[in-house]
N, C-alpha and C positions, 0 to 999 in steps of 0.2 A: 297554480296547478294546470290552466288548463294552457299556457306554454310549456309546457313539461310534453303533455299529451301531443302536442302540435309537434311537436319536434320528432316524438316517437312513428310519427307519420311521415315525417320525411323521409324521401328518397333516399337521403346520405347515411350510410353509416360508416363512422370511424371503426376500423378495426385494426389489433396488432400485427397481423396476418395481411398478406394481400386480398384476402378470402373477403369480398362486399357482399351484405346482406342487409337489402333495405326490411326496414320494421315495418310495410307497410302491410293493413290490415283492414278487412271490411266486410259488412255484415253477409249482404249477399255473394254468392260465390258465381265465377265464371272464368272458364280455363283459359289462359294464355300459353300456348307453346312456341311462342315465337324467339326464332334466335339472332342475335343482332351480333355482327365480326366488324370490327376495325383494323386497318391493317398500316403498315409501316409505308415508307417509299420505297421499301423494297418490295413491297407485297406482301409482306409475312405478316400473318396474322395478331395482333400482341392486343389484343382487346375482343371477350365474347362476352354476352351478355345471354344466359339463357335462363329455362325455368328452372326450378332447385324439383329433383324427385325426391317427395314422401317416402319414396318406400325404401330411401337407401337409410340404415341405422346410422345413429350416431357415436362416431370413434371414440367419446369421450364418457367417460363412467361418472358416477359420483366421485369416489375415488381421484377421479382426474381432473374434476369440477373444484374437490374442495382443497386441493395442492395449488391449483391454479390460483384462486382465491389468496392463499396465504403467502403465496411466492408475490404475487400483485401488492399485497398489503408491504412485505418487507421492500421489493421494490420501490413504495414511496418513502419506507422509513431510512432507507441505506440507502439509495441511490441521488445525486445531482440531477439536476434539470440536464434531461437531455442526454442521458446514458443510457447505458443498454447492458446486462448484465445475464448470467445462465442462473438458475438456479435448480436447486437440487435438495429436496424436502424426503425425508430418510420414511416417513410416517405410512404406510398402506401403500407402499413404491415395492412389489417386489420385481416388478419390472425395468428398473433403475429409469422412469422418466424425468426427465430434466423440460424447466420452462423461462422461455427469453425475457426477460420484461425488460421495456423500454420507461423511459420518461419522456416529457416534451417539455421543450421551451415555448413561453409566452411572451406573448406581442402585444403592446399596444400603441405603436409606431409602425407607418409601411416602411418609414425609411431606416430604423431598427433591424426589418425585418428582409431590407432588401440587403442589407452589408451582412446581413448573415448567411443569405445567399448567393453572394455574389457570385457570378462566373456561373452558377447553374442554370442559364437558359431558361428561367421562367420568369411569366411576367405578373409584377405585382403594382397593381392600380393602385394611387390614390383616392381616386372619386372612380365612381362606375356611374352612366348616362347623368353627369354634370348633377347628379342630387344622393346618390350613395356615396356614403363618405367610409373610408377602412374604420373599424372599432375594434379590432383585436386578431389575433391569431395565434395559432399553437403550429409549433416543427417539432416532428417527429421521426429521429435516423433510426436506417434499422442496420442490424449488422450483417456481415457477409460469413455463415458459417458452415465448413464443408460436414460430411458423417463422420469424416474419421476424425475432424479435429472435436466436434463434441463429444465423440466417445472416449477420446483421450482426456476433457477436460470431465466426463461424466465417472470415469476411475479416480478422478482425482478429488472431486465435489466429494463422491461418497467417502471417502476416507477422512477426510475433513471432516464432513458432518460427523463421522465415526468417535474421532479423538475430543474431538472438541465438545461434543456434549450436548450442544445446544440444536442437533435432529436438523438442521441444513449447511447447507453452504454455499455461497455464491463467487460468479467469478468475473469480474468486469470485463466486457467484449469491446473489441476496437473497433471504432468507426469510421470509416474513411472519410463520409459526409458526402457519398454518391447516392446511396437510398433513402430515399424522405419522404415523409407525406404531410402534406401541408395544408390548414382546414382556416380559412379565413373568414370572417364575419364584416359584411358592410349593413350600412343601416341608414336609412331616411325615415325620422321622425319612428313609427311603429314599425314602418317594413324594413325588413329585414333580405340580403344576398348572400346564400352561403357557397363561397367559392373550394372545391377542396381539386389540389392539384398532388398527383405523388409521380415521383422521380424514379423509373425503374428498367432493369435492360432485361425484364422476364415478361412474361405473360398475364396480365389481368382478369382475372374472372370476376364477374359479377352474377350471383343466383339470385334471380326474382321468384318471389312465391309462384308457383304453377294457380291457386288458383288465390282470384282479384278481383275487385269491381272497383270503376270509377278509373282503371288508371288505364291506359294508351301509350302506344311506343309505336316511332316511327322514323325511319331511315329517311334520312333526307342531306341535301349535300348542297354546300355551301363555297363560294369561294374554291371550288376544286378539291373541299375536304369533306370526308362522310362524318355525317354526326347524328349520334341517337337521342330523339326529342320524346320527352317524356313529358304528361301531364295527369293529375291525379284531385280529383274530389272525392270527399267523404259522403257519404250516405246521411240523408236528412233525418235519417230514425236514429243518429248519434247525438252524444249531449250534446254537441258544435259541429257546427258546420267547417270542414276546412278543407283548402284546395293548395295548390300549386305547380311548379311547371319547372322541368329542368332540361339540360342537354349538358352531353360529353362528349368528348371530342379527344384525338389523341396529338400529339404534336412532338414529330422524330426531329431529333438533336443531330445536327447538321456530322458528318465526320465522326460518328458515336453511334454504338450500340444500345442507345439510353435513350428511353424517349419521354416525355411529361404527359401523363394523363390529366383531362379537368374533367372536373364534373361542378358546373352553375345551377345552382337552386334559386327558384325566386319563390319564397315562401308566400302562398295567398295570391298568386298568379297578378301580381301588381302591376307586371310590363305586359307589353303584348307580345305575341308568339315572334313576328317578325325584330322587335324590339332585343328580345333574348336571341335570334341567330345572330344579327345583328353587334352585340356584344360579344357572343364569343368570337365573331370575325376578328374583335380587334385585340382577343388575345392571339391572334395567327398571326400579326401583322411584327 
């Protein structure tokens, strides 16, 4: 359980969406408004990091909550590792909303995991500082799809679900294997690095809670690249104590619109701070 809770603390959060939002959470409150921009070699901005506002409502109903849920669920019943599919659930939709689910593929080889990427510009370690060894990883493509072509494929989901009986329908989306997001796990004895890199030629946002304790952000610049360093402890009036430390960094793909986001977590602040820039240097290299 209380790895479960630890992870829920980390920085990282996977999401299907480019939308990142860390879970992180703490008893006492204190405001952060800081905003942290990465930008390309062209200059263009393609990484913010700010704080998430309270008072903006959220777009998603129950209603939307519990479609999403069951499009998720058929998703792992019907779909291959590694697809991407629309679906379209007929039930308390008079809106005709339609939901993407992905799958991912699993890794338990880098060198599995680097021929499946091959040619995509990112780099993938065997060992990290000669004592983290790779132990798994998950790819996740996403699909590239315009308005009007969902709303042609959304005319057609509903009529399907219509005839057919069975209140959805879904419709496999092609992948080109240009959008990815990539969540790797290295491990020395109990510590744990979780590396997550995604492949993208749009803009990344990440929302941090507005209000936080224990955690710190700070722009700092490296080898000629800007990287935002994060570190974060728990409050000693929780059941456990836990800490950790991270940084991201962005890195534009040479001749390409497409750049590789990382974000390095070292769960339990196990390296030192210099230790961690120091590593992501030698993913710049």
């Amino acid at each position: 359980m209380k790895k479960n809770k630890k992870y829920k603390k980390s920085l990282i959060a996977l999401t299907a969406a480019l939308l990142l939002i860390p879970a992180t959470a703490f008893a006492d409150d204190t405001i952060s408004n800081q905003v942290f921009k990465l930008t390309n070699n062209k200059g263009e901005v393609i990484y913010e990091q700010k704080p998430y506002e309270g008072s903006h409502k959220s777009d998603h109903s129950r209603e939307d909550l519990l479609r999403s849920s069951k499009s998720h669920s058929l998703a792992n019943e019907l779909l291959k590792k590694g697809e991407a599919a629309l679906f379209y659930i007929a039930e308390d939709n008079p809106e005709r909303k339609t939901n993407i689910e992905r799958t991912s593929m699993s890794f338990k080889k880098a060198a599995k995991l680097r021929e499946q990427l091959k040619g995509q510009s990112v780099k993938i370690l065997d060992t990290i500082q000669q004592k983290y060894k790779f132990d798994s990883a998950s790819v996740t493509y996403h699909p590239v799809l315009s308005d009007p072509e969902r709303a042609k494929m959304t005319d057609q989901l509903e009529q399907q679900a219509a005839q057919s009986g069975k209140g959805y329908a879904m419709q496999k989306l092609k992948l080109i294997g240009k959008h990815w997001n990539l969540f790797s796990t290295y491990k020395n004895g109990s510590s744990e690095l979780l590396v997550q890199a995604i492949k993208s030629d749009e803009k990344i946002t990440l929302h941090t809670p507005s209000v936080q304790t224990g955690v710190t952000y700070e722009l700092i610049k490296s080898g000629g690249t800007e990287m935002v360093y994060s570190s974060y402890s728990e409050s000693e009036n929780q059941d456990f104590k836990s800490s950790g430390q991270g940084i991201t960094f962005v890195c534009s793909i040479p001749n390409s619109e497409f750049h590789i986001w990382y974000h390095i977590e070292d769960i339990g602040s196990k390296l030192s701070k210099q230790e961690l820039i120091k590593l992501a240097e030698s993913y710049l290299k």
